[in-house]
ChimeraX commands (.cxc) that place a marker at each C-alpha (Angstrom):
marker #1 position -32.22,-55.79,-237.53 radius 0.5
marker #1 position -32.49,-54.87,-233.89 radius 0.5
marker #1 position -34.77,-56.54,-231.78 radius 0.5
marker #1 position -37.14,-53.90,-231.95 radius 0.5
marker #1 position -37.22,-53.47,-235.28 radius 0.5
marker #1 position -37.70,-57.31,-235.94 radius 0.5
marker #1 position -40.76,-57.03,-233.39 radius 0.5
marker #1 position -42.51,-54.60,-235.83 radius 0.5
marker #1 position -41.71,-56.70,-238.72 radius 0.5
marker #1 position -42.53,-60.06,-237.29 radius 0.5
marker #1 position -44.70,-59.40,-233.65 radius 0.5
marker #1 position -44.22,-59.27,-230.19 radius 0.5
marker #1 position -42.85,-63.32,-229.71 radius 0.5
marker #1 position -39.96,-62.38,-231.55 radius 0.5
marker #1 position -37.10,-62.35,-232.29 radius 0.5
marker #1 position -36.59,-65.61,-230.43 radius 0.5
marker #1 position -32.42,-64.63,-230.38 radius 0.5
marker #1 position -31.75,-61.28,-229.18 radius 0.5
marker #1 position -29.60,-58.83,-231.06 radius 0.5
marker #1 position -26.61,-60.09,-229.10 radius 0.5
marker #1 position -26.51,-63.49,-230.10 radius 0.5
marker #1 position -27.53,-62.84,-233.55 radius 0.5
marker #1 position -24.60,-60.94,-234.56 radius 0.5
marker #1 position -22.38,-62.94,-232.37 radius 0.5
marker #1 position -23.15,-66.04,-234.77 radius 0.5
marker #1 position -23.00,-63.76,-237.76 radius 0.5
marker #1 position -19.19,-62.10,-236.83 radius 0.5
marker #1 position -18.66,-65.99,-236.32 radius 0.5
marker #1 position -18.69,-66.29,-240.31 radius 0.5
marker #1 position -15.50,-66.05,-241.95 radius 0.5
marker #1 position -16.34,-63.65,-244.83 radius 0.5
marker #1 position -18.44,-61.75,-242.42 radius 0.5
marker #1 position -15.96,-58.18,-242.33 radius 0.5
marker #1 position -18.56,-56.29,-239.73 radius 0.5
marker #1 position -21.93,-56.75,-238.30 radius 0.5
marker #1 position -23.99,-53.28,-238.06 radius 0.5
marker #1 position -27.30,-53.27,-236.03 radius 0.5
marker #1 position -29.42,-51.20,-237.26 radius 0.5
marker #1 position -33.38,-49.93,-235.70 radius 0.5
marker #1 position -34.97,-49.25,-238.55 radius 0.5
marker #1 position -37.37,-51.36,-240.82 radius 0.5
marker #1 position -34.81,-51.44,-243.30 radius 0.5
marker #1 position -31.10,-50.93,-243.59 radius 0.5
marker #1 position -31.49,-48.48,-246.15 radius 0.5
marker #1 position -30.17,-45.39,-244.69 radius 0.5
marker #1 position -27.60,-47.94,-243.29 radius 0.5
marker #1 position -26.27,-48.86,-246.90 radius 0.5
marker #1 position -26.52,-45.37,-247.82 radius 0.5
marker #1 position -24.12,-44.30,-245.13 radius 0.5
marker #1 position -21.21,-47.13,-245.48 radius 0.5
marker #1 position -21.89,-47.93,-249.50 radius 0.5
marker #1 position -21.14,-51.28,-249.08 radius 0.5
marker #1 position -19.08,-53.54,-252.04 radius 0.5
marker #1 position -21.48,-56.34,-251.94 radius 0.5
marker #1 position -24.82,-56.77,-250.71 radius 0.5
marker #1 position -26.28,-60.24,-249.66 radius 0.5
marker #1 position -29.70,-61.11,-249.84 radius 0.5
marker #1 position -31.40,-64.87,-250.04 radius 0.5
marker #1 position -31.87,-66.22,-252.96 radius 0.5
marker #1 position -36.37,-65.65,-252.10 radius 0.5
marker #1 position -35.95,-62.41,-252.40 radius 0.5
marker #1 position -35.77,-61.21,-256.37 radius 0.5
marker #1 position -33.13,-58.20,-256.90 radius 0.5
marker #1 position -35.54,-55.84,-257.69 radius 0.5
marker #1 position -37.10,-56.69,-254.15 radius 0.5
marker #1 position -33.67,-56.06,-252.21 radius 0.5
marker #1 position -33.87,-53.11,-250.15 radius 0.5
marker #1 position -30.60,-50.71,-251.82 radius 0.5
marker #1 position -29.69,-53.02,-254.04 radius 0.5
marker #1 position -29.92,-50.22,-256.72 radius 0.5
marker #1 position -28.32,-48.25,-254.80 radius 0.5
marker #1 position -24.85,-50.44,-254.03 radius 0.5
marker #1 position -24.97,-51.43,-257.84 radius 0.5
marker #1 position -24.96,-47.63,-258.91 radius 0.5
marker #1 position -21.91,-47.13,-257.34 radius 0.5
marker #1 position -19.81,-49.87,-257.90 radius 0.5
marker #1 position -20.83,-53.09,-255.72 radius 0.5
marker #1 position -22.63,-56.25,-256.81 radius 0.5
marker #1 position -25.76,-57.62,-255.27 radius 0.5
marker #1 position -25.40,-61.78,-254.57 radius 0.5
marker #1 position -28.66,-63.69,-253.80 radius 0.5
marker #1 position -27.54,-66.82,-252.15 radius 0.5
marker #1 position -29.65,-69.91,-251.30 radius 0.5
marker #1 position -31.27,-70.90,-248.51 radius 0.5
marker #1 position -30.96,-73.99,-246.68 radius 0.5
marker #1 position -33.96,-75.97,-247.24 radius 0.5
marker #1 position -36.28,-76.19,-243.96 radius 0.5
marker #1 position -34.16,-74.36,-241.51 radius 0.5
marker #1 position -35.63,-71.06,-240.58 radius 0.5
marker #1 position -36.44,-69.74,-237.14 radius 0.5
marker #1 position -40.28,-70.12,-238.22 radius 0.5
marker #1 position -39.65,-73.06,-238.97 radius 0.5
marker #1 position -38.04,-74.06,-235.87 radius 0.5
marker #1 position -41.08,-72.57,-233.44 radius 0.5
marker #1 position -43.83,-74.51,-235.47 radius 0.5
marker #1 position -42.05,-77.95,-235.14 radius 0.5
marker #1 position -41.20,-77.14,-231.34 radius 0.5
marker #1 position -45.20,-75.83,-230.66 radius 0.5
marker #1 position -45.95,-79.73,-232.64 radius 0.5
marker link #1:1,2 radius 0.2
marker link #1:2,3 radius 0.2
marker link #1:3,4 radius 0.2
marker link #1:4,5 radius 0.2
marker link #1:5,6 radius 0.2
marker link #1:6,7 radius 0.2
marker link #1:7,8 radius 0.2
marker link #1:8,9 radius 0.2
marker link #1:9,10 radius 0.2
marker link #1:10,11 radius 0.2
marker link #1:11,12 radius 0.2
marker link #1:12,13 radius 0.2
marker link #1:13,14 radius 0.2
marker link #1:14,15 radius 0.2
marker link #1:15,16 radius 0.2
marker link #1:16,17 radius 0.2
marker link #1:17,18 radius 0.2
marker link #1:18,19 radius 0.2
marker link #1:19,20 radius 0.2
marker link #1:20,21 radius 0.2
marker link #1:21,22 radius 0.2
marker link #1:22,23 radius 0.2
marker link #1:23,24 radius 0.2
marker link #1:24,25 radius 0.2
marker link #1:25,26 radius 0.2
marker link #1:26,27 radius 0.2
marker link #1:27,28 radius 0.2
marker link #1:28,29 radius 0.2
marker link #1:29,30 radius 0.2
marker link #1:30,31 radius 0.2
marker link #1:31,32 radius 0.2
marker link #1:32,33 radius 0.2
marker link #1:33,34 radius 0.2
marker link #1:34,35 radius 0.2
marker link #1:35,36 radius 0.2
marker link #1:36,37 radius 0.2
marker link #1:37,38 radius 0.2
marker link #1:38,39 radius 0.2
marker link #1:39,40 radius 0.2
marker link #1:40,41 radius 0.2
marker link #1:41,42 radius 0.2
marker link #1:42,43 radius 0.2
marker link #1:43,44 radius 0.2
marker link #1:44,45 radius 0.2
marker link #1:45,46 radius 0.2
marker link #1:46,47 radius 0.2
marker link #1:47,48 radius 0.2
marker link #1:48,49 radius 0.2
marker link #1:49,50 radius 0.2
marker link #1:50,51 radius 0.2
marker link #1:51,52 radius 0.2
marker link #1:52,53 radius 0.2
marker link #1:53,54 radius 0.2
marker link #1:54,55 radius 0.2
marker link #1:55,56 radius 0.2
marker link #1:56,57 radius 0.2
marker link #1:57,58 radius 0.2
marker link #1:58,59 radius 0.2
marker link #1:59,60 radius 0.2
marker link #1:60,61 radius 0.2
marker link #1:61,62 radius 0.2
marker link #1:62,63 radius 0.2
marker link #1:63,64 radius 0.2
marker link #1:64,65 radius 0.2
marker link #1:65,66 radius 0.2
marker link #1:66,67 radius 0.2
marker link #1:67,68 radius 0.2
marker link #1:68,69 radius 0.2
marker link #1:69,70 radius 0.2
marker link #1:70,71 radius 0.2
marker link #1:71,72 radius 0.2
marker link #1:72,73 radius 0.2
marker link #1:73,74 radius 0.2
marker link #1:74,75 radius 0.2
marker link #1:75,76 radius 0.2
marker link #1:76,77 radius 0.2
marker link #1:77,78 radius 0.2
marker link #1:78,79 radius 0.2
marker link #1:79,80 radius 0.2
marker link #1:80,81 radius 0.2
marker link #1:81,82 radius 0.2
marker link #1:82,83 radius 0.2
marker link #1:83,84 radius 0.2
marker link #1:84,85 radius 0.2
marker link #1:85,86 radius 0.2
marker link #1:86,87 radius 0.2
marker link #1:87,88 radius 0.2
marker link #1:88,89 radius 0.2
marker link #1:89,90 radius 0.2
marker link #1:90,91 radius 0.2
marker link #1:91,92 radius 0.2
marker link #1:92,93 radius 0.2
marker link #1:93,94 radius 0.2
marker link #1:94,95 radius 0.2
marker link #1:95,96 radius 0.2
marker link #1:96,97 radius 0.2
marker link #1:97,98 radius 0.2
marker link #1:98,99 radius 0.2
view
């Protein structure tokens, strides 16, 4: 997400990394092909337009919640829910640091 799309998802004190650095770390992942930032609230029209072979989503998100995961699986790709590491997340983070 952009930063101003994360601000209408999540409020004005965030994102606490800006776009920049966020897709900096992501490209930084071996697997990771291309990073795409995209304004809206979702990256539906964004999976629409490059149909990608896989689509990643964590694992506390069900399939049926994953924004065009219908979508990548009708033509062709697989949708992977992977898990999340336990007590690491940037909410996370800003309520130990405000403790």
């Amino acid at each position: 997400n952009s930063d101003s799309s994360v601000k209408n998802l999540k409020g004005n004190k965030r994102p606490i990394n800006n776009q920049e650095r966020r897709k900096t770390i992501l490209e930084s992942i071996k697997f990771v092909d291309e990073v795409i930032i995209f304004n809206e609230l979702t990256p539906l029209n964004l999976i629409k337009r490059i149909t990608p072979n896989i689509l990643i989503k964590g694992a506390d998100y069900k399939e049926d919640e994953i924004v065009g995961a219908d979508y990548v699986k009708e033509n062709g790709g697989k949708v992977v829910r992977i898990d999340l590491v336990s007590n690491v997340s940037t909410s996370k983070i800003i309520s130990e640091i405000k403790d």
